[in-house]
Backbone as CSV, one residue per row, in Angstrom:
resi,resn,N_x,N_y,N_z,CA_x,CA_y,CA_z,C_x,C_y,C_z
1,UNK,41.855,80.299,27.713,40.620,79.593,27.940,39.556,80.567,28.435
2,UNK,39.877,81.708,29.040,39.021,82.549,29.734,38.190,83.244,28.271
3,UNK,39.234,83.603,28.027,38.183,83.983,26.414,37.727,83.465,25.964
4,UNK,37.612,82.003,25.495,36.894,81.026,24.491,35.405,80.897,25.715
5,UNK,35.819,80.963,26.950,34.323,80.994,27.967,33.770,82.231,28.133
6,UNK,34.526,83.071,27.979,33.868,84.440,27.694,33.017,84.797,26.648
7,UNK,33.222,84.046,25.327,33.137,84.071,24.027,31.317,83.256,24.016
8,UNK,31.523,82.068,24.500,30.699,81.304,24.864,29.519,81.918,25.948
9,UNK,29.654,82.657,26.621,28.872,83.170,27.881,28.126,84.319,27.235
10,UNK,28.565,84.893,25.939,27.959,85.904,25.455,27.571,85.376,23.865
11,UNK,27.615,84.216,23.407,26.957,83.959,22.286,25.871,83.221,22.381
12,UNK,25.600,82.130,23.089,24.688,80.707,23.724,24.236,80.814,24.969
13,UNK,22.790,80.846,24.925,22.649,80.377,26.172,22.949,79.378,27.106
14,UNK,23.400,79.345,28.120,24.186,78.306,28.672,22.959,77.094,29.355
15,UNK,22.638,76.613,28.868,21.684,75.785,29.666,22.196,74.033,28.634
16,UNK,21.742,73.027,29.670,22.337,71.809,29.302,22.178,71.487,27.417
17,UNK,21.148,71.993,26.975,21.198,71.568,25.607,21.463,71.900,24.763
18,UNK,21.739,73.162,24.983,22.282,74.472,24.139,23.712,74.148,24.294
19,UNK,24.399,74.332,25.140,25.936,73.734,24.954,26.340,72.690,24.492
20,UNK,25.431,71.551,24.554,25.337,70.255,24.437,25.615,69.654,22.467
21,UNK,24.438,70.435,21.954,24.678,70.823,20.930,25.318,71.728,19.803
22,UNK,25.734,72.687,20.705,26.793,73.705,20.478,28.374,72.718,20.471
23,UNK,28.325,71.725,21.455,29.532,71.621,21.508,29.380,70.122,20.521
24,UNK,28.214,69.364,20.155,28.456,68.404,19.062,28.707,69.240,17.771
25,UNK,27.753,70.352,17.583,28.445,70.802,16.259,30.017,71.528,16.378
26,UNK,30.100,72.044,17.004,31.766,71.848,17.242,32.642,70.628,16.796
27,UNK,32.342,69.604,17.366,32.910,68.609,17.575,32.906,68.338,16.059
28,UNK,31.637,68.164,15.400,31.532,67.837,13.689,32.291,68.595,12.991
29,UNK,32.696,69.245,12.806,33.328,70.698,12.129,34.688,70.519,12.426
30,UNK,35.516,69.853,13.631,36.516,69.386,13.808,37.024,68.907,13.013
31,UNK,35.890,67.498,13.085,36.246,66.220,12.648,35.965,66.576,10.918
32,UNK,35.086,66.898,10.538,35.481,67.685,9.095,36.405,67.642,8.510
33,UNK,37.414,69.116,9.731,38.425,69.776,8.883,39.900,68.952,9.233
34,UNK,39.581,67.589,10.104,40.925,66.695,10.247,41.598,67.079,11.580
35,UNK,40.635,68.389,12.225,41.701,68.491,13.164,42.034,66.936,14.482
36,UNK,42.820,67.143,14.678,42.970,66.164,15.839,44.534,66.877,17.469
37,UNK,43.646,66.588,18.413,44.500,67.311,19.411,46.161,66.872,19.587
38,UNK,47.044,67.683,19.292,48.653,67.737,19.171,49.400,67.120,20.517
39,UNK,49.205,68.052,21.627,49.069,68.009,22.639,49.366,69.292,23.433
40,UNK,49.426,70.481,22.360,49.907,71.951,22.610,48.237,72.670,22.685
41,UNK,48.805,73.588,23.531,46.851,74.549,23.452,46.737,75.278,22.237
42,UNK,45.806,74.871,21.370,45.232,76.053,20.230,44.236,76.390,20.517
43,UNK,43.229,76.856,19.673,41.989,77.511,19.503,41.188,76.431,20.031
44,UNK,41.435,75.870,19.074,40.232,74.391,19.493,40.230,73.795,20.690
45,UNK,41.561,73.289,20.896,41.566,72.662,22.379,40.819,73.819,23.326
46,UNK,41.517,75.189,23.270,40.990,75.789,24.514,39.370,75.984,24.573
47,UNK,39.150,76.102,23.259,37.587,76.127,23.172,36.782,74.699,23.927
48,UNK,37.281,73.577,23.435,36.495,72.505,24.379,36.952,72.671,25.615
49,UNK,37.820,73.506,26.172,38.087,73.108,27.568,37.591,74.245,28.125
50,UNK,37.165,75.360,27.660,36.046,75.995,27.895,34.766,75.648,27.986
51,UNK,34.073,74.414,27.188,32.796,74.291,27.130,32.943,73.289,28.386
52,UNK,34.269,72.347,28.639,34.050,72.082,29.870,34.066,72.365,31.231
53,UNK,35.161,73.553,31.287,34.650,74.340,32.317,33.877,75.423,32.559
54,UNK,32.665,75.812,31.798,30.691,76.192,32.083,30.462,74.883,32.218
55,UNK,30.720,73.690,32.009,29.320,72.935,31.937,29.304,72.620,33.502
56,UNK,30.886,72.282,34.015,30.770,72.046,35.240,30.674,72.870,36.375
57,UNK,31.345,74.582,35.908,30.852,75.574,36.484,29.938,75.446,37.090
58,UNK,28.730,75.094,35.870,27.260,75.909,35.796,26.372,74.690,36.490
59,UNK,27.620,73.621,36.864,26.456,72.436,37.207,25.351,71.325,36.259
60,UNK,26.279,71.541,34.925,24.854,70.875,33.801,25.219,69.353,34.267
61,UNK,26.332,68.857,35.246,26.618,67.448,35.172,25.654,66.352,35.822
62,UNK,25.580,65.537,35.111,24.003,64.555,35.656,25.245,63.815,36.780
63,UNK,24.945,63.815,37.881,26.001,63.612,39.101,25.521,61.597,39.102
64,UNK,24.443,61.466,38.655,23.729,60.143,38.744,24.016,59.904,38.330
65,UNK,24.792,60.061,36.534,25.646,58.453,35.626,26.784,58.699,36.000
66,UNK,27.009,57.344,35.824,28.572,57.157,35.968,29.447,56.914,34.503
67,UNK,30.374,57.484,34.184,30.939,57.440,32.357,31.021,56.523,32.481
């Protein structure tokens, strides 16, 4: 995971909309190619769990909604 945030920290600027959209087109490109999570770490998984730990790192979380 350290690499897929490493990877991320030096391609995108990290600010709320830039990841935001970085990580929907991710998400599209997934869903594309059929992937769906196994429950083992690959590429993909570690990559979203990279974009979630910058977002919360970095503080992009609106602390005011509730999911």
């Amino acid at each position: 995971m350290d690499q897929h945030a490493a990877w991320l920290r030096d391609a995108i600027p990290l600010d709320r909309e830039t990841l935001g959209d970085y990580l929907l087109g991710f998400l599209d490109e997934l869903r594309h190619l059929g992937w769906s999570f196994t429950g083992e770490p690959d590429a993909p998984s570690l990559r979203l769990t990279a974009v979630c730990y910058l977002t919360r790192e970095l503080g992009l979380l609106d602390e005011g909604r509730t999911a």
